[in-house]
C-alpha positions in Angstrom: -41.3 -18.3 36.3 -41.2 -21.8 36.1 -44.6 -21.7 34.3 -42.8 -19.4 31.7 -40.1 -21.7 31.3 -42.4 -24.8 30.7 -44.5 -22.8 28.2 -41.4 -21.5 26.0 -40.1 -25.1 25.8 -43.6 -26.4 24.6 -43.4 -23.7 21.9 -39.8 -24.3 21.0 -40.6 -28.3 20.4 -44.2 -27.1 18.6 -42.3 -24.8 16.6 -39.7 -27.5 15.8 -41.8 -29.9 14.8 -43.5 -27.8 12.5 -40.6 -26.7 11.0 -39.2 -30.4 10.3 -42.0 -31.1 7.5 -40.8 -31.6 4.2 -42.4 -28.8 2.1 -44.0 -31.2 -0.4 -46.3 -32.5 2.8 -46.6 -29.4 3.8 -48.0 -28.3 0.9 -50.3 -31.4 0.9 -51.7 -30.9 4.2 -52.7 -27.7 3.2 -54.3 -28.4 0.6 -56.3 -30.7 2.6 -57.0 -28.4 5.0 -58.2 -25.6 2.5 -60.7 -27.8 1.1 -62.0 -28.4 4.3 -62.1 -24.9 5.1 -64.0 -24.4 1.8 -66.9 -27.1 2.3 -67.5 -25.3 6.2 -70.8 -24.9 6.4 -70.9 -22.4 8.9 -67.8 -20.4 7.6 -69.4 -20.4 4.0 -71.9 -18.7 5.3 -69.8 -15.8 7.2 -70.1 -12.9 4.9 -66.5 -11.5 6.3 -63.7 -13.1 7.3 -60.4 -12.2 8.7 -57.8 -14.6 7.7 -54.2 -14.3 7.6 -50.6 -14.7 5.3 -48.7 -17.9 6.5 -45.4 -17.0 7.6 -42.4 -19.3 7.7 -43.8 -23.1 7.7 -47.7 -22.3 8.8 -50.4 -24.0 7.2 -51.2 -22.2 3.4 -54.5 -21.4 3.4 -53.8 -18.5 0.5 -56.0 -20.9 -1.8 -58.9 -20.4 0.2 -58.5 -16.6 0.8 -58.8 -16.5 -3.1 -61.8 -19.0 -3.4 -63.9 -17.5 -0.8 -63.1 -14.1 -2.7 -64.8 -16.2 -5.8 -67.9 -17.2 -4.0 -68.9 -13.7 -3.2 -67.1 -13.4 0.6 -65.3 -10.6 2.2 -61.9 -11.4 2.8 -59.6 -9.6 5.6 -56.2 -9.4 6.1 -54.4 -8.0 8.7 -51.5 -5.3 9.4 -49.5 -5.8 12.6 -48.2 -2.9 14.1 -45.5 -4.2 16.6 -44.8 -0.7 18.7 -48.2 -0.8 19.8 -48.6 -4.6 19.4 -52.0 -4.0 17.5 -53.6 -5.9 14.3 -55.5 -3.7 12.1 -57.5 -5.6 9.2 -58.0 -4.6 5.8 -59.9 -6.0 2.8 -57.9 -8.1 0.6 -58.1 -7.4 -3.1 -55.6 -9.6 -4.0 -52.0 -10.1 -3.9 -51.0 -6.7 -6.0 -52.5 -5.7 -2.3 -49.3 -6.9 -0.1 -46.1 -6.1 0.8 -43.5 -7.9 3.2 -44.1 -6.2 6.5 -43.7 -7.2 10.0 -41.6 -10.9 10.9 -41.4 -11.0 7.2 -45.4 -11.9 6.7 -46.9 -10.9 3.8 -49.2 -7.8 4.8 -52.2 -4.9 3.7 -50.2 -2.2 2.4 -52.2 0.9 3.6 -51.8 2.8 0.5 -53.6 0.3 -1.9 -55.6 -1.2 0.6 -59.1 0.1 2.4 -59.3 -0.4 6.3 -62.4 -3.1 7.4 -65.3 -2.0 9.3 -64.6 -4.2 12.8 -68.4 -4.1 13.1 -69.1 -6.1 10.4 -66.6 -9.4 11.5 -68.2 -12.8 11.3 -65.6 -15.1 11.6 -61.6 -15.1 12.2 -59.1 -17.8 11.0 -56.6 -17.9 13.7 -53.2 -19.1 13.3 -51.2 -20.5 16.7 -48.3 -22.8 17.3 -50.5 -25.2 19.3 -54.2 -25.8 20.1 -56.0 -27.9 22.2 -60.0 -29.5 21.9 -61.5 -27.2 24.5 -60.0 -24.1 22.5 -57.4 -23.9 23.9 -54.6 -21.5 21.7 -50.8 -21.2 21.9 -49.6 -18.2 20.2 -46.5 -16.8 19.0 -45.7 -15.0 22.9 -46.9 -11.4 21.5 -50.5 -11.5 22.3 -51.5 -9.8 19.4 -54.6 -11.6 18.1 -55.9 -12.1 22.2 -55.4 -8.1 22.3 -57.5 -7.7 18.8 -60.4 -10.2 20.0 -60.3 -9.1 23.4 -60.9 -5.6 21.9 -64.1 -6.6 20.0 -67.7 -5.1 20.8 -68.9 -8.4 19.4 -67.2 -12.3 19.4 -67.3 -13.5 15.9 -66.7 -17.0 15.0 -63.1 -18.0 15.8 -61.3 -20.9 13.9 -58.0 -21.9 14.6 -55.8 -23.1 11.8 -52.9 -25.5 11.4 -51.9 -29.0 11.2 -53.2 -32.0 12.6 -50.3 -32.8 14.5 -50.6 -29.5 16.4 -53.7 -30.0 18.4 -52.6 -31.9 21.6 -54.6 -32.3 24.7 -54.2 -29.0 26.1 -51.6 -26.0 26.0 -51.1 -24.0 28.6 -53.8 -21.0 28.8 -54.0 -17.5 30.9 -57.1 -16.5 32.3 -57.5 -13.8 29.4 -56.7 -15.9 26.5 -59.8 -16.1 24.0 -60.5 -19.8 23.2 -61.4 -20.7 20.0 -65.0 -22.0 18.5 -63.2 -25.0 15.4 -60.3 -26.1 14.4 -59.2 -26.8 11.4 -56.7 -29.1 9.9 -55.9 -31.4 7.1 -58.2 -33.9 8.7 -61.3 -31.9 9.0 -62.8 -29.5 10.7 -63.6 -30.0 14.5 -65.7 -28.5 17.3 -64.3 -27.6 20.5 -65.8 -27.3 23.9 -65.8 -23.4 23.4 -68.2 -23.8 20.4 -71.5 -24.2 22.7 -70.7 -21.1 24.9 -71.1 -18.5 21.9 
């Protein structure tokens, strides 16, 4: 229990701390970090991708969803289906594509959009409310995206996204939590230990 407590705390502050940037650096940061996600080598070369719609004060990386569209990649967002505390992707076409759906995130709307072929996933840009250099992931407490990964005939490449100030020296993990392969921030793109055991 007291494990609980200590991890809902250490989200409260993360979350807090995110929250307290002014949205002009913010927006900067983000920026930043979209170009960085742009010149990844190893993402570039991902022919699908699974991203996701920031919500509240996450990192914006709708620039790159659009640019990577341009250059010819497949681009996945997806639908979250809190009942049964699933993700489903679908290809993004564009914003004409979205409506406001679950915690107010910007989401597929099944009747414009065409489910994505799970087989086909190369790479998945994670969002989180901390991260660590060995992988290591704090979500939001639903478990959604270690559920969707977990789920997966096949690891793709998993990049965690967010600001610079988020990656501390480690968040607390549970055995089943999938670490991550990158991060990437506004100050570049960097390997964790996870990266070598693909």
């Amino acid at each position: 229990m007291e494990q609980v407590k200590v991890k809902q705390a250490f989200r409260r502050q993360m979350l807090a701390e995110r929250a307290a940037l002014p949205a002009g650096e913010r927006a900067d940061r983000s920026r930043e970090a979209c170009r960085h996600l742009l010149s990844f080598a190893k993402l570039a070369a991902c022919r699908t991708v699974m991203a996701f719609h920031p919500m509240r004060e996450e990192l914006d990386i709708v620039p790159f969803l659009d640019s990577a569209r341009q250059r010819g990649q497949e681009v996945w967002l997806p639908l979250t289906l809190v009942a049964e505390r699933r993700l489903i992707p679908y290809r993004y076409t564009g914003p004409d594509m979205l409506r406001p759906g679950a915690y107010g995130i910007m989401e597929p709307d099944p009747a414009k959009a065409e489910e994505a072929d799970l087989a086909a996933l190369d790479a998945v840009l994670v969002p989180g409310v901390a991260f660590d250099r060995q992988g290591g992931r704090m979500g939001y407490g639903g478990g959604f995206y270690d559920r969707f990964l977990a789920a997966l005939d096949r690891k793709p490449m998993l990049i965690g996204c967010g600001y610079h100030f988020q990656v501390v020296p480690s968040v607390p993990v549970e055995p089943h939590d999938v670490r991550l392969d990158y991060l990437v921030t506004e100050a570049g793109v960097l390997e964790t230990g996870a990266a070598g055991l693909r």
